[in-house]
C-alpha positions in Angstrom: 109.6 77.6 113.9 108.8 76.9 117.6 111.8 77.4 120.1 111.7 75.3 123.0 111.9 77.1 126.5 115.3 76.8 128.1 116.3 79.6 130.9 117.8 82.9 129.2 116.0 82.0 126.1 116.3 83.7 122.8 113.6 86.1 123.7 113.9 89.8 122.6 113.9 92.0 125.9 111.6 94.8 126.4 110.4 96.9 129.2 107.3 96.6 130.3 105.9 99.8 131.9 102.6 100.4 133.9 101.8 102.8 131.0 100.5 99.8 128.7 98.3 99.2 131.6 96.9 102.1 132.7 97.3 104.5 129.8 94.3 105.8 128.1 96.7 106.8 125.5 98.3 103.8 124.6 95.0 101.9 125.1 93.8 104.3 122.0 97.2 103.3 120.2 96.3 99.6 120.6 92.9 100.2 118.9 94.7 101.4 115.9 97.5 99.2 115.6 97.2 96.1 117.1 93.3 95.2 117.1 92.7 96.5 113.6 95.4 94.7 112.5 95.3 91.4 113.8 93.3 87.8 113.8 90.6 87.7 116.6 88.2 85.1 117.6 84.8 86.5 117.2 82.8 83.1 118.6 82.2 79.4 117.9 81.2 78.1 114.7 78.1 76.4 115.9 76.3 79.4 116.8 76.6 80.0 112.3 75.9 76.4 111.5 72.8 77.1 109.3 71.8 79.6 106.6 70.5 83.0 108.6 71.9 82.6 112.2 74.6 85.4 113.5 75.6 86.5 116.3 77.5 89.8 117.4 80.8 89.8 118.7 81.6 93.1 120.3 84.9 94.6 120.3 84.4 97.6 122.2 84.0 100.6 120.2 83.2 98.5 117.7 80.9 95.6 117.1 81.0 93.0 114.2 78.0 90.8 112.7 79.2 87.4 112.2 76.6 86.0 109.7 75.7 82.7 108.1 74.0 83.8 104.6 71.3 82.1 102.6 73.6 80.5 99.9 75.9 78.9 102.9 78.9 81.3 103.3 80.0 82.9 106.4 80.6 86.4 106.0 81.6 89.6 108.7 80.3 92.9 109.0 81.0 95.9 110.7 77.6 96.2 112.6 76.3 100.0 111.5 73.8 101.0 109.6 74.9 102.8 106.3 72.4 105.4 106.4 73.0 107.4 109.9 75.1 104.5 111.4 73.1 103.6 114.0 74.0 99.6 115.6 72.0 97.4 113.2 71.6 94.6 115.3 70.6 95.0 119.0 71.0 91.3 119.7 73.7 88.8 120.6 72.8 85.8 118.5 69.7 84.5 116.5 68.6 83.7 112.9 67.1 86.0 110.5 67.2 86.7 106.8 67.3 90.1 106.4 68.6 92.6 109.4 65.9 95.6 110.0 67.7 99.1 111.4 65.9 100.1 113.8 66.4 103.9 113.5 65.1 104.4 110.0 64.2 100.7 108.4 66.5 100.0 105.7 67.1 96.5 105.2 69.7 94.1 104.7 70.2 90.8 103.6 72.1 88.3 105.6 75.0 88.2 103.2 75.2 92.1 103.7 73.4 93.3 100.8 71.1 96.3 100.7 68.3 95.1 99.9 65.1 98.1 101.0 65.5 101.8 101.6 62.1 103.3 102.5 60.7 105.8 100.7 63.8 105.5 98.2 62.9 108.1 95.7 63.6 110.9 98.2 67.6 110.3 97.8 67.9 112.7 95.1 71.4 111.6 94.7 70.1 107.8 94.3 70.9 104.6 96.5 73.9 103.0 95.3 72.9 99.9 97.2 76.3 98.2 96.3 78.6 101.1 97.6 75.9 101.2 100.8 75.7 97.4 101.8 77.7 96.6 105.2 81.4 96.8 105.3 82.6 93.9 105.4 85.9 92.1 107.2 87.6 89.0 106.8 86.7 85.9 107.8 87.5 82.0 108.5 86.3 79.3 110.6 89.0 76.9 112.6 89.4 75.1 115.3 85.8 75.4 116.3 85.7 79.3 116.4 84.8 82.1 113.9 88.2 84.3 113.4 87.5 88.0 112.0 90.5 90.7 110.5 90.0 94.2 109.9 93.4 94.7 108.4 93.0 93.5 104.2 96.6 93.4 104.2 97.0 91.1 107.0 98.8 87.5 106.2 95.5 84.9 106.1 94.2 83.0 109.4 96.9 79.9 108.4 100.1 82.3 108.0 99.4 83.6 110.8 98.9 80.6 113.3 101.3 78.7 111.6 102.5 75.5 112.9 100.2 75.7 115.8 97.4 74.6 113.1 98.8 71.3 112.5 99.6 71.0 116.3 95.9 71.2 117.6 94.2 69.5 114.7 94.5 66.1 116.5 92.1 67.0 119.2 89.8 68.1 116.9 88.2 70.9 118.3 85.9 71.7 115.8 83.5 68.2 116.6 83.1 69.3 120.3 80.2 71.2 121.2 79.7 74.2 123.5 78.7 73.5 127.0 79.2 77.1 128.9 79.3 80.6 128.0 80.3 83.2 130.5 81.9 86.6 130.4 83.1 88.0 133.4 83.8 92.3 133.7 87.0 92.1 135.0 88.4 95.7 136.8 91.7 95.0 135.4 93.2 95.9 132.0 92.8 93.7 129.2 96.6 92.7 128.8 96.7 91.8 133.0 94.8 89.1 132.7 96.5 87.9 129.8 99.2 88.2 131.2 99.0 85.7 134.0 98.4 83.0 131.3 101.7 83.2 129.9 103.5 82.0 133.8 103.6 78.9 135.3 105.6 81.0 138.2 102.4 82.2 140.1 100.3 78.8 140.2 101.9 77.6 143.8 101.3 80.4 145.4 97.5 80.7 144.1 96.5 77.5 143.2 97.5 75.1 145.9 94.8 72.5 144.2 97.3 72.4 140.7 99.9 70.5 143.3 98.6 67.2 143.0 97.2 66.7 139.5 99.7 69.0 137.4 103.8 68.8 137.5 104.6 72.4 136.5 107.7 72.8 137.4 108.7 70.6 134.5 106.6 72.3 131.9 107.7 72.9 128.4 107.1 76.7 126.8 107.6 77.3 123.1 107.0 80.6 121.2 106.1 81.2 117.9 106.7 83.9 115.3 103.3 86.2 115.7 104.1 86.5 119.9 102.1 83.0 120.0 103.0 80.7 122.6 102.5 77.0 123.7 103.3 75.4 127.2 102.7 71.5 127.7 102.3 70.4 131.2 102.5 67.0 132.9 99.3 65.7 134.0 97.4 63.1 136.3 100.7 63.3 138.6 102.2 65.8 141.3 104.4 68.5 141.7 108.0 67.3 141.3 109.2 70.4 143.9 107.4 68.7 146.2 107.2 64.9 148.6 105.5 62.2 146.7 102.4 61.6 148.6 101.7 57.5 149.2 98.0 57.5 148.0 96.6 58.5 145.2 95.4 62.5 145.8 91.7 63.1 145.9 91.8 65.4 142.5 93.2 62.4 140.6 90.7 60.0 141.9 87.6 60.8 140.6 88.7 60.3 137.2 90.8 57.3 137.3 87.5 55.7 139.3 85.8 56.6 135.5 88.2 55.1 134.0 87.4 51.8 136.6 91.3 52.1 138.1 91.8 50.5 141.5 93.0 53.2 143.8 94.4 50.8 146.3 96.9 49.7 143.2 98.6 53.0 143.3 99.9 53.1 147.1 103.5 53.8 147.3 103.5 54.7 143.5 101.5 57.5 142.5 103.8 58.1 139.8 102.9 55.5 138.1 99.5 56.9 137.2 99.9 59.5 134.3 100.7 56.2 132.3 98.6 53.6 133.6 95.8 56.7 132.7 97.1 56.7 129.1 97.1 53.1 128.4 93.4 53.1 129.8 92.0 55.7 127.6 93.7 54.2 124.7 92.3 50.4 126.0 89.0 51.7 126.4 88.5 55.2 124.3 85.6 53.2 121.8 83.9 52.1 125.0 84.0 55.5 126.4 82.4 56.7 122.6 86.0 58.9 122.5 87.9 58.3 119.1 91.8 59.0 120.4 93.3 57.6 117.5 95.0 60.9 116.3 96.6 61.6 119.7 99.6 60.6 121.5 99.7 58.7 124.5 100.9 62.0 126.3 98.3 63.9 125.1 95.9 61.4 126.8 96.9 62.5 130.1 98.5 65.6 129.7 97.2 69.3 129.3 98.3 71.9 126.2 97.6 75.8 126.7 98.5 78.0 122.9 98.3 81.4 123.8 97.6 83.0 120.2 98.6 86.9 119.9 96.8 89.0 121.1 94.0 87.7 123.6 92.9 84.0 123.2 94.4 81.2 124.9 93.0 77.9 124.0 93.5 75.3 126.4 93.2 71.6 125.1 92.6 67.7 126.6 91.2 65.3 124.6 87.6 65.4 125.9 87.4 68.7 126.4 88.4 72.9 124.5 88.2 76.1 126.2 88.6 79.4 124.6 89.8 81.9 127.3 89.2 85.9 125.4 90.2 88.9 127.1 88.5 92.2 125.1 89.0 95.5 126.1 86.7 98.3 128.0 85.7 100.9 125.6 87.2 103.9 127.5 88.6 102.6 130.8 92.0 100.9 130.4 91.3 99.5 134.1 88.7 97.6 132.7 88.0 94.0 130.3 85.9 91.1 129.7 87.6 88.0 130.5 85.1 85.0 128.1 85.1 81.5 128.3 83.5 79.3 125.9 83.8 75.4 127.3 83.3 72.7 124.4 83.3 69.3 125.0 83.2 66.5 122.6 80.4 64.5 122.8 80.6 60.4 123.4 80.0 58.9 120.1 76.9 56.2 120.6 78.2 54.4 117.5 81.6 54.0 118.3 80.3 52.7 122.4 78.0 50.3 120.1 80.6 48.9 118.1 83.6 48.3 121.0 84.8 45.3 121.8 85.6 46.5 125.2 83.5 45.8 127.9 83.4 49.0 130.9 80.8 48.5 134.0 81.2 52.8 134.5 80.2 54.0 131.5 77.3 56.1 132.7 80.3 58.1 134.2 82.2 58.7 131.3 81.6 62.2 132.0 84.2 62.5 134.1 86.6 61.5 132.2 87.3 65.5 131.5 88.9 67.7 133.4 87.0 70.6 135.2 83.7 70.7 133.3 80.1 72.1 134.4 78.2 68.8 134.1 75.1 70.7 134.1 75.2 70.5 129.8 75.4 67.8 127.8 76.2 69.8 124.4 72.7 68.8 122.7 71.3 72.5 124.1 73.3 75.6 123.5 73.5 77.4 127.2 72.9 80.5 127.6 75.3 83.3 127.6 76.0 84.1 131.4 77.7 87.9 131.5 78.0 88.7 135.5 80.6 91.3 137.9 83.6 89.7 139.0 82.2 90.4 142.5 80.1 87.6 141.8 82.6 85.4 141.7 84.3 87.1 144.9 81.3 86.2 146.6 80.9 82.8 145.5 77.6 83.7 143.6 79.6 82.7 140.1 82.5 80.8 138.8 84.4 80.3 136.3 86.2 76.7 138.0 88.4 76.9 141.1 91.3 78.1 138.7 89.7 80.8 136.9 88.1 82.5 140.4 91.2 82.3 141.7 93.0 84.5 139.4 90.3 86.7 139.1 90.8 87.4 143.0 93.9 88.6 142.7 94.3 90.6 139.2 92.3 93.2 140.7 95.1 93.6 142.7 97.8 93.8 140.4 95.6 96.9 138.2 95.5 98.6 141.1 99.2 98.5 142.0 99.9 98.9 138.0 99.3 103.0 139.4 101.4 103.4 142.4 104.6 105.9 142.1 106.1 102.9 143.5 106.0 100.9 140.5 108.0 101.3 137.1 108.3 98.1 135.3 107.7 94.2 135.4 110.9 92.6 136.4 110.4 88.9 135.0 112.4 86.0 135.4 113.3 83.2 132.9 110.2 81.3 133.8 108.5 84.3 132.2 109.6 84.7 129.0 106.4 83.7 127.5 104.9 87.0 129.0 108.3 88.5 127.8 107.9 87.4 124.4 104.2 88.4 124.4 105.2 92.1 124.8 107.8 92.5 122.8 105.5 91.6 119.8 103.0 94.3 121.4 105.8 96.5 120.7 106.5 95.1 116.9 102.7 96.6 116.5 102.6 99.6 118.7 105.8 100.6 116.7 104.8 99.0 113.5 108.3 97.2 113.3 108.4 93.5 112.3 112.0 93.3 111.4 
């Protein structure tokens, strides 16, 4: 059961040290207990649509074959070779039916099955080719994304998202399509990052933009058995902390133009656009080839972030899904990989063929969504763009305004993480979602769930 966020919530204390951030230690501790035991998303189901495609989804020291096999299933392998256990695969994504080790040629099928062991009759103790197919892991596909578990005894994928399932459903993630692929080396630990997901506290002070399209202040957190977390904030209005500006801000306007709203109607009440934007979209969602029948009017205009234990956060609007993933550095606790995959649900031609409703803009529809790369159009996977986050220092990448900006600073924060002038994270009631986040980091580290 979801408990909504009031200050002093009913979340269990505990003390966050710079040890969780900086220790090798307990970075080896979380490897153990916490990603061998819990549900991760490996990728997006698209890139497993048809019989013989995979790709690898590396979770540093391991790495994990997510394959689509002849007969249709999707299955999960450890990626090692059972022989000498050299990395099978050497690629990120493709389509084969059997996988080829490099080292010493055995073979495997794409469901995992041995299936060729050169020069076989020198095993004097024989080939049990069942006992020496890949190891395999759990699997399921939701929400658009391939979700893998080590752990056997581990509640399934819908225990443990719970309600959060039926919550996200009606933006149905799975028809969009990915249009963007990055992954960004972060020199921060994997849990920073995070971290500055699960506040609303820090977005004034870093992203002045947020002011006039997003009302923060009055968000809504809720948190969820598992250390899950939701927060629902306001959108297509302005900070409520702040003066109500007489015309309509520049960040709202492009989209409302899409939509073929008259600026000059909204001077002197700007606050009257969030639901002039949602009775638009509803009036002319068939036009616009968007089906919003299975959302609510706030969910029109409005934006949803579920932070799901322990490093996604999924951030939904009705035209568009990303999947934020944080994954940790092999050795270095001072370093991650911060992904994004973008998905965007494609206009449907039939439904724009079929409305009643006539719209002059359509050929903008685009931007209807918030924040995309309009560069892909979803009919042509992009590539997979892995770059320094200097590069996005330097203005040579990004990730959107928002995402660079956090990147700037959460260097900053590691680095501090290590000064004998720091002991512990003192967080107010405003963060309690980062509060509740750690104190089911402890349940793991501790392997207590009572």
């Amino acid at each position: 059961m979801a408990q909504t966020n009031k200050p002093s919530g009913p979340v269990p204390f505990t003390r966050i040290t710079a040890d969780r951030y900086i220790s090798p230690e307990y970075m080896l501790q979380e490897r153990d207990k916490l990603w061998a035991k819990t549900w991760l998303v490996a990728g997006v189901a698209q890139d497993v649509a048809e019989p013989g495609d995979f790709f690898v989804f590396d979770l540093e020291p391991e790495s994990i074959i997510v394959s689509r096999a002849e007969d249709g299933t999707i299955n999960a392998f450890y990626n090692v070779c059972q022989h000498r256990g050299a990395r099978l695969l050497l690629t990120d994504q493709g389509a084969m039916e059997t996988y080829t080790c490099p080292y010493h040629g055995w073979v495997y099928n794409n469901d995992g099955s041995l299936c060729e062991v050169p020069e076989e009759d020198k095993f004097s103790r024989g080939v049990p080719r069942e006992g020496l197919s890949l190891q395999t892991l759990r699997v399921d596909v939701w929400a658009g994304a391939v979700w893998v578990c080590m752990d056997n005894n581990a509640p399934s994928l819908q225990e443990y998202l719970g309600p959060i399932i039926e919550m996200i459903e009606p933006f149905r993630p799975g028809d969009m399509r990915l249009v963007e692929d990055q992954t960004c080396r972060l020199e921060c630990n994997w849990k920073a990052v995070f971290d500055n997901f699960g506040e609303l506290y820090h977005v004034e002070h870093i992203h002045p933009q947020h002011e006039l399209i997003f009302d923060c202040p009055t968000s809504t957190a809720e948190y969820f058995n598992g250390g899950h977390t939701r927060v629902l904030i306001d959108g297509f209005t302005v900070n409520s902390r702040l003066p109500i500006p007489e015309e309509v801000p520049p960040t709202q306007w492009a989209q409302m133009k899409a939509l073929g709203m008259k600026r000059e109607n909204y001077k002197g009440r700007v606050l009257d656009v969030r639901r002039d934007v949602q009775l638009r979209k509803r009036e002319l969602g068939p036009s616009l080839g968007y089906n919003y029948d299975s959302l609510s009017d706030d969910q029109l205009s409005d934006i949803v972030q579920y932070n799901i234990f322990p490093n996604a956060v999924l951030v939904l609007q009705p035209e568009e899904f990303w999947i934020l993933r944080s994954r940790p550095h092999a050795t270095d606790p001072n370093k991650c990989y911060w992904d994004k995959f973008a998905l965007r649900m494609l206009p449907d031609v039939q439904l724009q063929e079929n409305a009643k409703v006539e719209f002059p803009a359509l050929q903008n529809r685009a931007n209807v969504s918030f924040n995309l790369d309009q560069d892909s159009d979803g009919t042509v996977r992009p590539e997979h763009d892995e770059f320094d986050q200097e590069a996005i220092i330097a203005g040579e990448k990004t990730m959107t305004i928002t995402l660079d900006q956090d990147i700037h600073l959460i260097r900053d924060v590691q680095k501090g993480m290590h000064s004998r002038g720091f002991k512990e994270a003192w967080l107010n009631d405003d963060e309690s979602r980062v509060q509740h986040y750690h104190s089911w980091i402890d349940k793991y580290i501790n392997q207590q769930f009572n």
